[in-house]
C-alpha positions as CSV (number, residue, x, y, z in Angstrom):
1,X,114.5,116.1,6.4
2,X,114.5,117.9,9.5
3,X,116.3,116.9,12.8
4,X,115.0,118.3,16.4
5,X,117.6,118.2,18.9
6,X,116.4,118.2,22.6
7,X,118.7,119.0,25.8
8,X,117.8,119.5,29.1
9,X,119.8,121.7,31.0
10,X,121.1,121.7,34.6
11,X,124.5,123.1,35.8
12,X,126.3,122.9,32.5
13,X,127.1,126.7,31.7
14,X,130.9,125.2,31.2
15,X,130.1,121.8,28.6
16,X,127.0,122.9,26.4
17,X,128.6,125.2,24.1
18,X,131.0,122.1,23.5
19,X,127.9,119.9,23.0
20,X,126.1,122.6,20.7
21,X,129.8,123.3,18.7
22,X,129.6,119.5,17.9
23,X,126.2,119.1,17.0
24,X,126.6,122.0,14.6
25,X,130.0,120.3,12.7
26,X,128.4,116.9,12.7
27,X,125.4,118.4,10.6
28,X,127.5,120.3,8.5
29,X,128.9,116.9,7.2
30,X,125.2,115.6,6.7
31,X,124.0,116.9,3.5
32,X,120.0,117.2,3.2
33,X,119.2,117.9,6.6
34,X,118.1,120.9,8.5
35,X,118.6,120.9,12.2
36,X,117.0,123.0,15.3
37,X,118.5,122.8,18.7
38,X,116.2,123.6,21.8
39,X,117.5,124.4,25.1
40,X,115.5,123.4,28.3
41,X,117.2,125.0,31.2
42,X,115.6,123.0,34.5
43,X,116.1,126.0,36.8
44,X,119.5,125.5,37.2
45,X,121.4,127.4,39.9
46,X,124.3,128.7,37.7
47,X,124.7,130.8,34.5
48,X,123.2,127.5,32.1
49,X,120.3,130.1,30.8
50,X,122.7,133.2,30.0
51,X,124.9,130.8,27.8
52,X,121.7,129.4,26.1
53,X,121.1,133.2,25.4
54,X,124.3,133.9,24.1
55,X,124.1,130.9,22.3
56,X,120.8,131.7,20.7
57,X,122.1,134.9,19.4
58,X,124.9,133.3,17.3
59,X,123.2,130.3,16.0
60,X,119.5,131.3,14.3
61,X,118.2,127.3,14.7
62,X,118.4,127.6,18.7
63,X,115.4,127.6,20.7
64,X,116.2,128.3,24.0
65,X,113.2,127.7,27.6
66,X,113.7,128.5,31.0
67,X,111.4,126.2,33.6
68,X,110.4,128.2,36.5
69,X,111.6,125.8,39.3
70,X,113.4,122.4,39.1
71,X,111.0,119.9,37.4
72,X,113.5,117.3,36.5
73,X,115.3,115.9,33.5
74,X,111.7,114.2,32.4
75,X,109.4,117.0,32.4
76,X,112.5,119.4,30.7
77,X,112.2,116.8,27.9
78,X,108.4,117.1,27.6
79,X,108.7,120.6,27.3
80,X,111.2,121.0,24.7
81,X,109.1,118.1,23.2
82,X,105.9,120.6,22.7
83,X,108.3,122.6,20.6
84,X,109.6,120.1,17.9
85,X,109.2,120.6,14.5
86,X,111.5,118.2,13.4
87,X,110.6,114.4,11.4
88,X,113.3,112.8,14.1
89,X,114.1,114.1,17.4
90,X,117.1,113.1,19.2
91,X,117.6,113.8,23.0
92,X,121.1,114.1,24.6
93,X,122.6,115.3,27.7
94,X,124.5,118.5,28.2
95,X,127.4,117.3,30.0
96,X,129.4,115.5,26.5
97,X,129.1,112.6,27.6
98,X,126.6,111.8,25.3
99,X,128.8,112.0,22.0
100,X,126.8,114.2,20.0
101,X,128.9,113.7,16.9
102,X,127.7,110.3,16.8
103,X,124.1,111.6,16.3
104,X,124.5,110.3,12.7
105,X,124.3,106.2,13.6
106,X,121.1,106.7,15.5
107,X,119.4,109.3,12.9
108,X,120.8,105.7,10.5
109,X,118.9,103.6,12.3
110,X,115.6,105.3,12.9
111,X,115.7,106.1,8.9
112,X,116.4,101.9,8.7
113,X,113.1,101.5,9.8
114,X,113.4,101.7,13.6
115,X,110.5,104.0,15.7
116,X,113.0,104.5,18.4
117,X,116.8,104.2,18.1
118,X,118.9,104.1,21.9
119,X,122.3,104.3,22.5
120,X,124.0,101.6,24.0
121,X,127.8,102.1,25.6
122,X,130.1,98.9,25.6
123,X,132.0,100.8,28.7
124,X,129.8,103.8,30.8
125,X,132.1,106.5,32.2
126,X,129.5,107.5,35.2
127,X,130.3,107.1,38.5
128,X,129.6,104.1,40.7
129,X,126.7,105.9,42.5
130,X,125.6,106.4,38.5
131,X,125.5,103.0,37.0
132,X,124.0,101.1,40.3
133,X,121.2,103.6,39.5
134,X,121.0,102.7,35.7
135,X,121.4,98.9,36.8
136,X,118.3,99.5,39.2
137,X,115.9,101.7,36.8
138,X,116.7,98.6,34.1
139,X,115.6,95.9,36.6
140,X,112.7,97.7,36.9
141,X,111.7,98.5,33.5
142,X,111.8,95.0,33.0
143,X,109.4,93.9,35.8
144,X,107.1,96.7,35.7
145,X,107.0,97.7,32.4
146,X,107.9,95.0,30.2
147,X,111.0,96.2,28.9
148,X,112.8,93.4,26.4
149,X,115.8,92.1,28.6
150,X,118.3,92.6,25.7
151,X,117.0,96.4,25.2
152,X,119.6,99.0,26.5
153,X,117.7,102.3,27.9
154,X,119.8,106.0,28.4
155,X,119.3,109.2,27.7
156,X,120.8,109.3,24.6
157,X,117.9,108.6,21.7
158,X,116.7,109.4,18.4
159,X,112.8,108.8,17.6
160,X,110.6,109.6,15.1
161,X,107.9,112.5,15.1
162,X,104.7,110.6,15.9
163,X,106.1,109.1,18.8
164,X,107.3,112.3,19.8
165,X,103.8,113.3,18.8
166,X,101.8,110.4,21.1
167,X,104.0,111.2,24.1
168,X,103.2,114.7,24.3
169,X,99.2,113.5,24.6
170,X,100.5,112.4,28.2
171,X,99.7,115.6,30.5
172,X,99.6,114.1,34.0
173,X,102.2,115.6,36.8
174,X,104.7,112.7,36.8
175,X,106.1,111.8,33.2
176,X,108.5,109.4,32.6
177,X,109.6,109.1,28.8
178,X,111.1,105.7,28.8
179,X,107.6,104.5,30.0
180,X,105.8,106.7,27.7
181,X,108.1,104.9,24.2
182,X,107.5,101.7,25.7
183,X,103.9,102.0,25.4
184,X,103.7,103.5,22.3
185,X,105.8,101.3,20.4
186,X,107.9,97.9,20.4
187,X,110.0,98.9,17.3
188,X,112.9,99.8,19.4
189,X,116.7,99.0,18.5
190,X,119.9,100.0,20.2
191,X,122.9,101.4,18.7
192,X,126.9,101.1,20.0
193,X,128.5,104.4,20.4
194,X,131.2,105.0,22.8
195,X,130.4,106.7,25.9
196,X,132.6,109.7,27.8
197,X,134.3,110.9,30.8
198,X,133.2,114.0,32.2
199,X,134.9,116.4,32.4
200,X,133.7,119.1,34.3
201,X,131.4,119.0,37.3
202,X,129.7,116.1,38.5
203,X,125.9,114.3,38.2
204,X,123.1,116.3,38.8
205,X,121.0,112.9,39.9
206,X,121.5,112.3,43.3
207,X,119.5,109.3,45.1
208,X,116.2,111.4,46.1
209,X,115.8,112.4,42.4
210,X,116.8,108.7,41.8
211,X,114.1,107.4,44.0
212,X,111.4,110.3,42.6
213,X,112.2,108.8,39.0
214,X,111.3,104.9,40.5
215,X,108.8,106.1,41.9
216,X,107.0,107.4,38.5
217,X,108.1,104.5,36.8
218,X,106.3,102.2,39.3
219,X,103.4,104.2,39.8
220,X,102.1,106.3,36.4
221,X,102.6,103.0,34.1
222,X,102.1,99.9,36.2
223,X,99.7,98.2,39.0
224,X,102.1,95.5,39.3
225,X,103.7,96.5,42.7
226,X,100.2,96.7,44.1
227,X,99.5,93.4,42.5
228,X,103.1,92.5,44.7
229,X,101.2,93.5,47.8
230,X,98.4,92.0,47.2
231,X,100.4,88.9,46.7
232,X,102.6,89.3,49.6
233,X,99.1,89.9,51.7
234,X,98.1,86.4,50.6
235,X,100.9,84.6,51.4
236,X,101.2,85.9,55.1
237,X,97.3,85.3,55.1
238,X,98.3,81.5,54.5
239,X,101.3,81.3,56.5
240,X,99.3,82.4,59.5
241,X,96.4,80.1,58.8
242,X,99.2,76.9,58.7
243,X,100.7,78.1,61.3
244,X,97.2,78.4,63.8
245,X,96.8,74.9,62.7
246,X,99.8,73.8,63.5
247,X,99.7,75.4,67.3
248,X,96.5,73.6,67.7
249,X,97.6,70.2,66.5
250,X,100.3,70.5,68.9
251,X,98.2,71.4,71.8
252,X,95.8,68.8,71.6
253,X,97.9,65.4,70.4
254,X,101.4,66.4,71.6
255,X,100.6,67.6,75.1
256,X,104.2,69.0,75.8
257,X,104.2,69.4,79.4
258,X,104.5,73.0,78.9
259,X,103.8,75.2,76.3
260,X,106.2,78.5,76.4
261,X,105.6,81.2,73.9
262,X,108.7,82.6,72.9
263,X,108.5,86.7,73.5
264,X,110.9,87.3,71.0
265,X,109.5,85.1,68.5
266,X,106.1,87.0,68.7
267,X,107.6,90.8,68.7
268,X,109.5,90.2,65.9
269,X,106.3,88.7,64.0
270,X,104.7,91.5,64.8
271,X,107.1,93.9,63.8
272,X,107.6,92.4,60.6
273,X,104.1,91.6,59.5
274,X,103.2,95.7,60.9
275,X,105.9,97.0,58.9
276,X,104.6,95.0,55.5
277,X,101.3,96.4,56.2
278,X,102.3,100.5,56.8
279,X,104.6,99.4,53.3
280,X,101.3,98.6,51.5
281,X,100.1,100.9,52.9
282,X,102.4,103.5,52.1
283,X,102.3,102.2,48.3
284,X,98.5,102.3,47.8
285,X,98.7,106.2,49.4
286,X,101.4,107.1,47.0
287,X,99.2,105.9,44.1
288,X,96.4,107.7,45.7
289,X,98.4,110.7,45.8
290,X,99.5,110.7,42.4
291,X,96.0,110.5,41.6
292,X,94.6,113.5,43.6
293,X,97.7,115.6,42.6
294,X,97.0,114.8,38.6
295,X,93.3,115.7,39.7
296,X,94.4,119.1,40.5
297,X,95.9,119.6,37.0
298,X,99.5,120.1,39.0
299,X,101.3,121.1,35.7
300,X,104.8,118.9,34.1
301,X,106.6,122.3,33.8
302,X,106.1,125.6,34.2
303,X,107.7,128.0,31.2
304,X,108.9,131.4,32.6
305,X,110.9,132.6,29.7
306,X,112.0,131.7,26.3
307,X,114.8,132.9,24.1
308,X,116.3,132.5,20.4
309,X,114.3,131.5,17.7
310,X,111.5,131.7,19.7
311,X,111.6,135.4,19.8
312,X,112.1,135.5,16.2
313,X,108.8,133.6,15.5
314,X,106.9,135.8,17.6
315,X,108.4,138.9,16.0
316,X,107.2,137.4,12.6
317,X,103.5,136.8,14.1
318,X,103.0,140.2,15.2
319,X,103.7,141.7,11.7
């Protein structure tokens, strides 16, 4: 059996030799596998593709891509994904915080039956910034994309190759892989493994790319936050009906001796009610957006360069 490992890369020329070193003992002590390693460096600003060169010219199993500009941590995955020849893949980060010599329990589980095996950390080592985020993105898989409540997503997975296989069918401009397993299959387990402090650096997320990454959950897998606004449309709808009733009722059997509109009352009606409509407003554009951009065949990634075994297969072709 043959085991794909996937890694996006971003600002880790100092911790993904570690991570490769590791992966490389661990499958020494598995008998009857084969292992490839593929390297997707996102346009990182540092030296992360000259040490998935020199990398690639020590280990013979390495594929290494270079993305022509910063696509994010989802569409580097969806490119190294187009290059798997592997019967599991397993995707980890290059940071080590993701223990790589634990690959093992979730390679187990998938070969137990599993479609999808995801790690699951009694006691995450991210920052606080980190794990609000993860908190966040797991609320919302749950509302928007049905995700089990007692399902654990990260980074840190093992699948097997025909779900590998149906995610790469998605070609639109904004992927996002959790979605993308959730929809192809609900034979999903988590597995414990212990999770990491970093050591060097710091998180490449920060809260715009948090936000981008919402934002293609909510919009490329769901309609239910224009459902929400739909919803939300009613029920001012209503609330301003009852509450035109109401005024007249007043006017006509209550007779106060005089009726005074309160200013500040009114403008902040107003204010509220305009700033739900330009939010609905805002939501339907960013669908509509996403739409015209996909229209446009706006591409997940761009490959400028590849490296390793790569190389070595196209030397082979041409003879």
């Amino acid at each position: 059996m043959k085991i794909s490992f996937v890694i996006p890369c971003y600002r880790s020329e100092n911790t993904l030799s570690s991570v490769i070193e590791e992966i490389e003992n661990k499958m020494k002590t598995m008998s009857g596998y084969d292992h490839e390693i593929i390297l997707v460096n996102d346009c990182s600003p540092d030296r992360t593709f000259e040490v998935i060169k020199d990398i690639a010219s020590k280990h013979d199993n390495v594929k290494g891509l270079s993305l022509s500009k910063n696509f994010g941590q989802h569409s580097a995955l969806m490119a190294g994904f187009h290059y798997v020849t592997g019967d599991i893949v397993v995707c980890l980060d290059d940071d080590g915080q993701t223990p790589a010599d634990e690959a093992d329990k979730l390679i187990s589980a998938v070969e137990a039956g599993a479609d999808v095996a995801y790690a699951r950390y009694a006691h995450k080592k991210h920052s606080f910034f980190r794990n609000f985020g993860s908190r966040v993105n797991d609320r919302m898989t749950r509302i928007m994309l049905g995700k089990p409540k007692d399902l654990h997503i990260s980074s840190y997975f093992a699948a097997k190759r025909f779900v590998i296989d149906e995610i790469t069918k998605y070609t639109y401009a904004f992927p996002y892989v959790m979605g993308l397993v959730l929809r192809t299959t609900k034979n999903i387990v988590n597995v414990d493994v212990n999770h990491r402090n970093r050591t060097v650096g710091e998180s490449g997320y920060t809260f715009g790319k948090l936000m981008s990454l919402w934002f293609n959950g909510f919009t490329a897998f769901s309609i239910k936050p224009l459902r929400l606004a739909t919803g939300a449309g009613i029920t001012f709808a209503v609330v301003g009906f009852v509450y035109g009733i109401y005024t007249i009722i007043k006017k006509i059997f209550i007779q106060p001796p005089e009726l005074v509109t309160g200013f500040s009352a009114l403008m902040s009606a107003v204010v509220f009610i305009g700033g739900m409509l330009m939010l609905m407003l805002g939501l339907v554009g960013e669908y509509l957006g996403r739409v015209y951009i996909s229209m446009n065949n706006s591409p997940q990634y761009v490959i400028c360069e590849k490296t390793g075994a790569f190389e070595q297969t196209e030397v082979a072709d041409e003879h």
